[in-house]
C-alpha positions in Angstrom: 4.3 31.6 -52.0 0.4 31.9 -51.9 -2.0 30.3 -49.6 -5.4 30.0 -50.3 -7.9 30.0 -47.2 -10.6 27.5 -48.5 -14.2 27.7 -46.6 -14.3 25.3 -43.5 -16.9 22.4 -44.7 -20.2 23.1 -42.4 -20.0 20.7 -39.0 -23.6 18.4 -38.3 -24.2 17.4 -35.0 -25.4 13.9 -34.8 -27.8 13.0 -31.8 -25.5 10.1 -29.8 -27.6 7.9 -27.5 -25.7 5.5 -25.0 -27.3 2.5 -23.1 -25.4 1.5 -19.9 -25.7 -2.0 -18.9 -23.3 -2.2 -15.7 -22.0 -0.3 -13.4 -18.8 -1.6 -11.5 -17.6 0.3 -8.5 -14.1 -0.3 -7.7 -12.8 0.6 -4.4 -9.8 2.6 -3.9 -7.3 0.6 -1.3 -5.6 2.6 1.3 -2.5 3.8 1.2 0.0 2.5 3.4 4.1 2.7 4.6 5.6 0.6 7.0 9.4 0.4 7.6 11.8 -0.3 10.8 13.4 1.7 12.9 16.9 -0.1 12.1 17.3 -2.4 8.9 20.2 -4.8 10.7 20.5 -5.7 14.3 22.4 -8.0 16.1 21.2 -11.8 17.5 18.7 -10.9 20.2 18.2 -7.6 19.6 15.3 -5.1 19.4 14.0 -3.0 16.5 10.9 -0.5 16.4 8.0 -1.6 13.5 6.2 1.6 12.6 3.6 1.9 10.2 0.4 4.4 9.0 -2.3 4.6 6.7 -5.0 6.6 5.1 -7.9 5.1 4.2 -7.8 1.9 6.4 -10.0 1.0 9.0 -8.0 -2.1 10.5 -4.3 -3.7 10.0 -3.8 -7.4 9.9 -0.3 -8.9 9.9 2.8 -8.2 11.7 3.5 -10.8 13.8 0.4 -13.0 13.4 -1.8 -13.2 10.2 -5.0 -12.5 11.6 -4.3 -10.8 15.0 -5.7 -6.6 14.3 -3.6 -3.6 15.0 -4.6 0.2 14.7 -4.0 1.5 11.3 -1.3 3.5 12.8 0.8 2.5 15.3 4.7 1.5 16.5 5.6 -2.4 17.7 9.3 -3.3 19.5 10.2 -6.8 18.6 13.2 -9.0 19.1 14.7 -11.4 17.0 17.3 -14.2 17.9 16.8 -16.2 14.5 19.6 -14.8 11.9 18.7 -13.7 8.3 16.1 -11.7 6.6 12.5 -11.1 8.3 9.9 -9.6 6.3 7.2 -8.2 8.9 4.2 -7.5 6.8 0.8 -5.8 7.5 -2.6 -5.6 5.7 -4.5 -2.4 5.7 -8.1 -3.0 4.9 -10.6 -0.1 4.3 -14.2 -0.3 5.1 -14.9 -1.1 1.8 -12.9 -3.8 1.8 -10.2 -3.0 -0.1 -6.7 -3.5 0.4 -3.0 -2.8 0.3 -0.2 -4.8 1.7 3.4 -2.9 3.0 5.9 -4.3 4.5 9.0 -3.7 6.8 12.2 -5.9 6.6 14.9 -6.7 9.6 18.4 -8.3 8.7 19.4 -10.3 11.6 22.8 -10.8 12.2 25.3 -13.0 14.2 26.4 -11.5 17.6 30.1 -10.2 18.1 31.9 -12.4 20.0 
């Protein structure tokens, strides 16, 4: 076997102009986890809702949609009502940018 080296063909640069009509900034959301302190309790019991977050100024949620909570923080909350319970909690950045986590509670029925 033979191999030939053939010469490389010569490269032209070629003058590239670019016109940018828009700029978009997108925001980055902040990062968020939330979770509970037990994932099943008992009717009437009590269970720890923790959370944190980097890049948030202010948490929405929880309990009530629009009440505010510090972007890190730790709530005790009882719950008679049996089933699932989905707690969840907005982080919002001073940009305005979001993420949503949320922490979830199985309720059960009391032993008797």
């Amino acid at each position: 076997l033979f191999f030939v080296a053939l010469p490389a063909a010569p490269a032209h640069a070629k003058e590239l102009t670019l016109t940018v009509a828009n700029i978009t900034m997108v925001p980055v959301p902040p990062t968020c986890e939330a979770r509970a302190t037990k994932k099943v309790i008992r009717s009437g019991g009590s269970v720890d809702i923790v959370w944190k977050s980097r890049g948030a100024e202010k948490m929405v949620g929880l309990v009530k949609g629009d009440e505010e909570w510090p972007v890190d923080g730790r709530q005790r909350v009882s719950i008679a009502v049996l089933g699932k319970h989905v707690f969840p909690m907005t982080f919002i950045a001073k940009s305005g940018a979001t993420s949503t986590c949320t922490a979830t509670v199985f309720v059960h029925a009391k032993k008797k």
